[in-house]
C-alpha positions in Angstrom: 43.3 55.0 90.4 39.6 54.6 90.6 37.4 51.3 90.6 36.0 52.7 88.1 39.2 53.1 85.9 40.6 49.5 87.0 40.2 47.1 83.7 40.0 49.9 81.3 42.0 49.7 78.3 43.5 52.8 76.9 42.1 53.3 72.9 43.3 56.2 70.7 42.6 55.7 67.2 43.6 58.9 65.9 47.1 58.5 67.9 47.5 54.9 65.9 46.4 56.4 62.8 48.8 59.2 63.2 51.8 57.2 64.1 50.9 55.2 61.1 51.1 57.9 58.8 54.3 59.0 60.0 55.8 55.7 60.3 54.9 55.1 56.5 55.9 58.6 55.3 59.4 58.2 56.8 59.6 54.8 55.2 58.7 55.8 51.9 60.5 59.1 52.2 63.7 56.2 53.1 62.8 54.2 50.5 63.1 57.2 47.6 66.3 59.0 48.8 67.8 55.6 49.2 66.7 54.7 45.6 68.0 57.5 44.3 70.9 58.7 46.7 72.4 55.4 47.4 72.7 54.6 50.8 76.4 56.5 52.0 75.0 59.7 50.6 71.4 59.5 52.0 71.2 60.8 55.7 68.4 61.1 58.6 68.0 64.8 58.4 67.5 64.4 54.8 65.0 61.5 55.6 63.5 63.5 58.0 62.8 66.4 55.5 61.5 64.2 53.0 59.2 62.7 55.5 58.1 65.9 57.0 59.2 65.4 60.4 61.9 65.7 62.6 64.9 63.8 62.8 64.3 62.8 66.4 60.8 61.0 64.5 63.1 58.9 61.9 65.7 57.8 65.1 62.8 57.0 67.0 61.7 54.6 64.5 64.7 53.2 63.7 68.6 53.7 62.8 69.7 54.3 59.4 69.8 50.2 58.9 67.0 49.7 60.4 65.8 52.0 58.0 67.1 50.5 54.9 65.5 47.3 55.9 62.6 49.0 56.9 62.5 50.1 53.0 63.7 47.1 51.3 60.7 44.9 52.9 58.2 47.4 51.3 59.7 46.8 48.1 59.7 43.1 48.5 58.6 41.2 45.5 55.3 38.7 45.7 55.6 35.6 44.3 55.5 34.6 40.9 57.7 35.1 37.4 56.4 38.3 37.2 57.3 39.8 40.7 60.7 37.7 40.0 61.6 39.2 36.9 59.4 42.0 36.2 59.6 43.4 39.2 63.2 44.2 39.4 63.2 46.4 37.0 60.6 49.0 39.6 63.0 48.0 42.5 66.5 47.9 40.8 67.4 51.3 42.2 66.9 50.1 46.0 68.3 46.6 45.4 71.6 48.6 44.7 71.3 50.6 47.9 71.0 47.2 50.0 74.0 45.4 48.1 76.3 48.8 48.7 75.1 49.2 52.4 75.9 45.9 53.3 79.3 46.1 51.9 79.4 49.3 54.1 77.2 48.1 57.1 78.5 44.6 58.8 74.9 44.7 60.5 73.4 44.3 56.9 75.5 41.7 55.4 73.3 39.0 56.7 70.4 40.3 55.9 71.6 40.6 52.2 72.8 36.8 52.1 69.6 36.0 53.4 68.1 38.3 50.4 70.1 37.0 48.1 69.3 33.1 49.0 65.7 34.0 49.2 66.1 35.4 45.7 67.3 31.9 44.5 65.3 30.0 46.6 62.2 32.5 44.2 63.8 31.3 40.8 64.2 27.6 41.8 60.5 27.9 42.5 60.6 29.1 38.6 62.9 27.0 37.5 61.3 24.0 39.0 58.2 24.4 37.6 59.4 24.8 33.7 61.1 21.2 34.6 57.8 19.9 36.1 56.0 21.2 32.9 59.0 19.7 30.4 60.1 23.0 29.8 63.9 22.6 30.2 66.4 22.2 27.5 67.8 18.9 27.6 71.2 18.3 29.8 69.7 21.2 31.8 69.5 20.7 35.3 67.5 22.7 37.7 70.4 23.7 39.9 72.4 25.1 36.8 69.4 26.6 35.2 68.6 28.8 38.7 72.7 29.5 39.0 72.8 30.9 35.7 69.0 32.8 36.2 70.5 34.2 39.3 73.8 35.3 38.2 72.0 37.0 35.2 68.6 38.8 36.8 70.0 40.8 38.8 69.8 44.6 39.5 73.4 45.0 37.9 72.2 44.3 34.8 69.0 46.1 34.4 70.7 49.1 36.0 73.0 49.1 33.0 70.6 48.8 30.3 68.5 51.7 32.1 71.2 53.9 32.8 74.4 53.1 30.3 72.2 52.1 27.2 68.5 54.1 27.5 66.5 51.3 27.4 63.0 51.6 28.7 61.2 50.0 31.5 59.4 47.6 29.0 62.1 46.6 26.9 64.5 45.7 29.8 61.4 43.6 31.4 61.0 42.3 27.9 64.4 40.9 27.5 64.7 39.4 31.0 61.6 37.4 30.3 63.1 36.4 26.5 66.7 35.8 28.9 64.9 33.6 31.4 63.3 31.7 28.3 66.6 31.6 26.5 68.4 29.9 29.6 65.7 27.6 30.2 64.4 26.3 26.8 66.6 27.4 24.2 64.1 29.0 22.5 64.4 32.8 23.7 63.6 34.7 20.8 66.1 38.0 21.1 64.5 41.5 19.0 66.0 44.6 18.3 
């Protein structure tokens, strides 16, 4: 090595910007066969073909539940009723994917408790601040009124009325939002 070369840091944009783009394309390329495969039936070769690159490009990112994490976090909801509620309906399809790969996978079954509490933890947040505005039916505590939210908004449900029943995007995030004012008020409003 040189003097000259001593305290030189190495810089390749186009190399960043490249493994960039391919770490996004094999997470997105993740993200839609898990969505729409479920997990057991989604592989890496087939995520490597979606993605465009080869397989040894998706192990060298991560392992299949590295992957599915990888996925779930870009589908991760902001905060805010909306997000909460709405926003299940975009990501019901990779919320069953998690829930069946962690019944498969013991190295996700933490990871989907901690999903699951930080799901809660996002209603509570709701819950809490229809109580704080006087919002809540009398007799209703906060803690019942995020079990019941919880137990009710979840991707089992709006799968059902998507797939089983034909409802549209806009009607299912219609009735959760008359559900979640149902359970908390009383004064949910249900139309046909």
């Amino acid at each position: 090595m040189t003097a000259s070369n001593i305290g030189r840091s190495y810089h390749a944009p186009r190399r960043v910007a490249a493994a960039t783009a391919t770490r996004e394309a094999i997470v997105a390329a993740a993200e839609r066969l898990f969505a729409r495969r479920g997990y057991a039936a989604t592989t890496m070769a087939a995520i490597a073909e979606e993605a465009g690159v080869t397989p040894k490009s998706v192990y060298a990112l991560a392992d299949k539940p590295g992957l599915l994490l990888l996925a779930v976090d870009r589908t991760a909801p902001g905060p805010g009723s909306e997000e909460v509620v709405g926003g299940l309906v975009r990501r019901y399809p990779m919320q069953r994917a998690f829930e069946e790969a962690a019944a498969a996978e013991p190295a996700l079954r933490e990871a989907w408790r901690r999903h699951e509490r930080q799901r809660r933890a996002e209603l509570k947040r709701l819950v809490r601040t229809a109580a704080d505005a006087g919002r809540l039916r009398p007799g209703l505590t906060v803690g019942r009124a995020t079990d019941t939210l919880w137990a009710l908004i979840t991707w089992h449900a709006v799968a059902l009325l998507i797939e089983q029943r034909g409802w549209g995007r806009a009607k299912v995030a219609e009735w959760l939002d008359q559900l979640m004012e149902t359970v908390l008020t009383g004064d949910g409003r249900p139309q046909d």
